[in-house]
DRENDRENTI-133723 format. One line per 3 residues: number of its first residue (from 1); their letters; for each residue x, y, z of C-alpha. Coordinates in Angstrom, 1 decimal. Layout:
BEGIN
NUM> a> X/Y/Z; ...
This chain:
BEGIN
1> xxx> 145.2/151.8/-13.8; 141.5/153.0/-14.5; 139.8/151.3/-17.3
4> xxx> 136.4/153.2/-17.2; 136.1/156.6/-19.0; 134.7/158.9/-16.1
7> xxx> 133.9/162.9/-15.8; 134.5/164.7/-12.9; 131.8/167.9/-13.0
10> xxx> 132.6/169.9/-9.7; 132.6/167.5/-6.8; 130.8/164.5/-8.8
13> xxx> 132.2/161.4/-10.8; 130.1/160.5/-13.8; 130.8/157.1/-15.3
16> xxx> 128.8/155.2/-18.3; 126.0/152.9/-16.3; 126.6/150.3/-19.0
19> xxx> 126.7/146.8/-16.7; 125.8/148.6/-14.0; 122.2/149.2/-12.0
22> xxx> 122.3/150.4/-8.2; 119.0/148.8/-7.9; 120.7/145.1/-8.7
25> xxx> 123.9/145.9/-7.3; 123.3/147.9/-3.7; 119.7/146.3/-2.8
28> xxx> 120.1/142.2/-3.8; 121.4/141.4/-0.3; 125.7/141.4/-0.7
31> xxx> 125.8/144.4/1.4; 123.6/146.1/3.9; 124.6/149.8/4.4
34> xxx> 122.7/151.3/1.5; 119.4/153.2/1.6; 117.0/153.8/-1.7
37> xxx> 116.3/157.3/-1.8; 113.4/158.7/-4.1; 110.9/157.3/-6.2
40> xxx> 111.2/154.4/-8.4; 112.0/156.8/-11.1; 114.5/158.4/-9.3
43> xxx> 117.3/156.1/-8.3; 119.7/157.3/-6.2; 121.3/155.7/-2.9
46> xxx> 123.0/156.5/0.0; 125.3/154.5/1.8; 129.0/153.5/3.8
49> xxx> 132.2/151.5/2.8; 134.9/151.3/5.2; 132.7/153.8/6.9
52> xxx> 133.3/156.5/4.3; 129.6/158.2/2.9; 128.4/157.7/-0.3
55> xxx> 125.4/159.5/-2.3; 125.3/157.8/-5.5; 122.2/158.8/-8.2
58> xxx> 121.5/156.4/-11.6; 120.1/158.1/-15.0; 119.5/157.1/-18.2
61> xxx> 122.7/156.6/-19.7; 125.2/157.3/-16.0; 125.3/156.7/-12.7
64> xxx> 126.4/159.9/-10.9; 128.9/159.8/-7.5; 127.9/162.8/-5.6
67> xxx> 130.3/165.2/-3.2; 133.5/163.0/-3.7; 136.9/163.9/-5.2
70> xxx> 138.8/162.3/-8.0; 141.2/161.0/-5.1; 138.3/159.0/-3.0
73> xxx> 136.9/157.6/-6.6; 140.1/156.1/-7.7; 141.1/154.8/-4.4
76> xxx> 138.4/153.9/-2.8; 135.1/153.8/-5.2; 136.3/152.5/-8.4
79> xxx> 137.8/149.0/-6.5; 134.5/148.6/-4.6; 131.8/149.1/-7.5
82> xxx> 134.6/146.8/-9.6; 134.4/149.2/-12.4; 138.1/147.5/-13.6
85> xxx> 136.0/144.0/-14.4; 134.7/143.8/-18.1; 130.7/142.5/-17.3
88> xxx> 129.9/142.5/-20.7; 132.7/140.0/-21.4; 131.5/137.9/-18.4
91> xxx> 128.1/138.0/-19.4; 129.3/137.1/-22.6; 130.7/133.9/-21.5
94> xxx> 128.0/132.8/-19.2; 125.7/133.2/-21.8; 126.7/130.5/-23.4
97> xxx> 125.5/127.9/-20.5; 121.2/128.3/-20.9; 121.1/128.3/-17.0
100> xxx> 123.3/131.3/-16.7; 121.7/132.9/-19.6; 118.7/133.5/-17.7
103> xxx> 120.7/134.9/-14.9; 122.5/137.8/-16.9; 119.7/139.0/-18.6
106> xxx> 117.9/138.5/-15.1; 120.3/140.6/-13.2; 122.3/142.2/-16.2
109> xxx> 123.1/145.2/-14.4; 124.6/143.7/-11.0; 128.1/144.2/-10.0
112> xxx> 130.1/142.3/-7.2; 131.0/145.0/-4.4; 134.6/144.4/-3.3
115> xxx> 133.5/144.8/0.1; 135.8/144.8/3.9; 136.6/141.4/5.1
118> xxx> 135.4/142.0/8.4; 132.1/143.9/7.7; 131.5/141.0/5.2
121> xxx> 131.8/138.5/7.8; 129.9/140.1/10.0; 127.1/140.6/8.0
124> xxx> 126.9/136.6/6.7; 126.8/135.5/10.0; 123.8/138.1/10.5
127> xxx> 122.4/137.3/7.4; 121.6/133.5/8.7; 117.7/132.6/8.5
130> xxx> 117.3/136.6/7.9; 115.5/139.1/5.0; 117.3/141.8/4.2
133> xxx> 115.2/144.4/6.0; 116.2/143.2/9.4; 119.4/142.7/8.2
136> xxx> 120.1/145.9/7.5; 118.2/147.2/10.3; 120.7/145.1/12.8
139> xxx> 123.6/146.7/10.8; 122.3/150.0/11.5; 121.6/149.5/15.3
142> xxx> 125.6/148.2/15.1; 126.4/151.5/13.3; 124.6/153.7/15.6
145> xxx> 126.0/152.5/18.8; 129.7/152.4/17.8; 129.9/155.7/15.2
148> xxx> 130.2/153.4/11.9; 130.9/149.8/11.3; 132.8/148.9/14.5
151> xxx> 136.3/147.4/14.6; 137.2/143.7/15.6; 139.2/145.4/18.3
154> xxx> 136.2/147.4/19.5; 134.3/144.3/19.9; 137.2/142.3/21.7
157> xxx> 135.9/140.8/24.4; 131.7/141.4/23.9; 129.2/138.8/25.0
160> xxx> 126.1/138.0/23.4; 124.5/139.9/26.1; 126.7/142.9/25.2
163> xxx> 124.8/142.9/21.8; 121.3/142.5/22.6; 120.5/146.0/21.4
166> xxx> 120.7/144.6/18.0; 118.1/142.1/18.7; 120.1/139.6/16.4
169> xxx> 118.3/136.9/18.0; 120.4/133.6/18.3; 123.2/134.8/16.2
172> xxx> 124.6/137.4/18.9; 126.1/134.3/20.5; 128.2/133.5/17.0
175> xxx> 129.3/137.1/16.7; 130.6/137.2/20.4; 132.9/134.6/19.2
178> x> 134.7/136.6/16.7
């Protein structure tokens, strides 16, 4: 069941940004397949879940999901921005601990991505003694090589010399274990 009002206008979704900033959300280091696009006053990102592309614009009052259908936003989208959590309610709650106080109003418009297992994994175990930059720009040597996030299968049996195109540094040894 969808909980968020939402307007489909030809092949966008618009949905209320309320608890919601791509800036907080797609570029505070949870995930590492999303690209700012545009000047600061332009918002607007482009990025891959599960391999699927994403071009996704903030305004004033919405955040804009370009080139998708109603389909791909309910079954795929909605469950990975979390648009079914209530953040004000959350932020409600924390609020009431001064620590965590500081931390909504901080980040007030950061949502948890619901992101794949695997790619998660994958991207913590990069993500040791790393900035994001290099992060993301290991994931996207990854991405290049294979044609999207690759498969545990298609990385059954790598080495750590297999991945040294990623220049992942000592880490390539951990992810040849998976």
């Amino acid at each position: 069941m969808i909980y968020i009002d939402y307007l489909v206008k030809s092949n966008d979704i618009i949905i209320p940004k309320k608890d919601f900033s791509l800036d907080h959300t797609l570029d505070c280091g949870q995930a590492f397949r999303w690209e700012r696009k545009g000047s600061s006053a332009d918002c607007c990102y482009n990025g891959f879940y599960l391999n699927k592309f994403l071009s996704i614009s903030e305004e004033k009052d919405y955040i804009i999901l370009h080139n998708i259908s109603e389909d791909d936003f309910i079954n795929i989208w909605y469950s990975y921005f979390d648009l079914g959590t209530d953040y004000s309610e959350l932020k409600r709650m924390f609020s009431e601990d001064e620590t965590l106080a500081k931390a909504c109003e901080y980040a007030h418009g950061i949502r948890l991505l619901r992101q794949d297992k695997w790619e998660a994994l994958f991207s913590f175990i990069i993500s040791q003694n790393n900035n994001i930059p290099r992060i993301k720009g290991i994931i996207s040597r990854l991405c290049e090589k294979y044609g999207g996030f690759p498969s545990p299968e298609q990385l059954n049996g790598i080495t750590a010399e297999d991945l040294a195109f990623l220049r992942a540094g000592f880490r390539a040894k951990y992810l040849a274990l998976l």
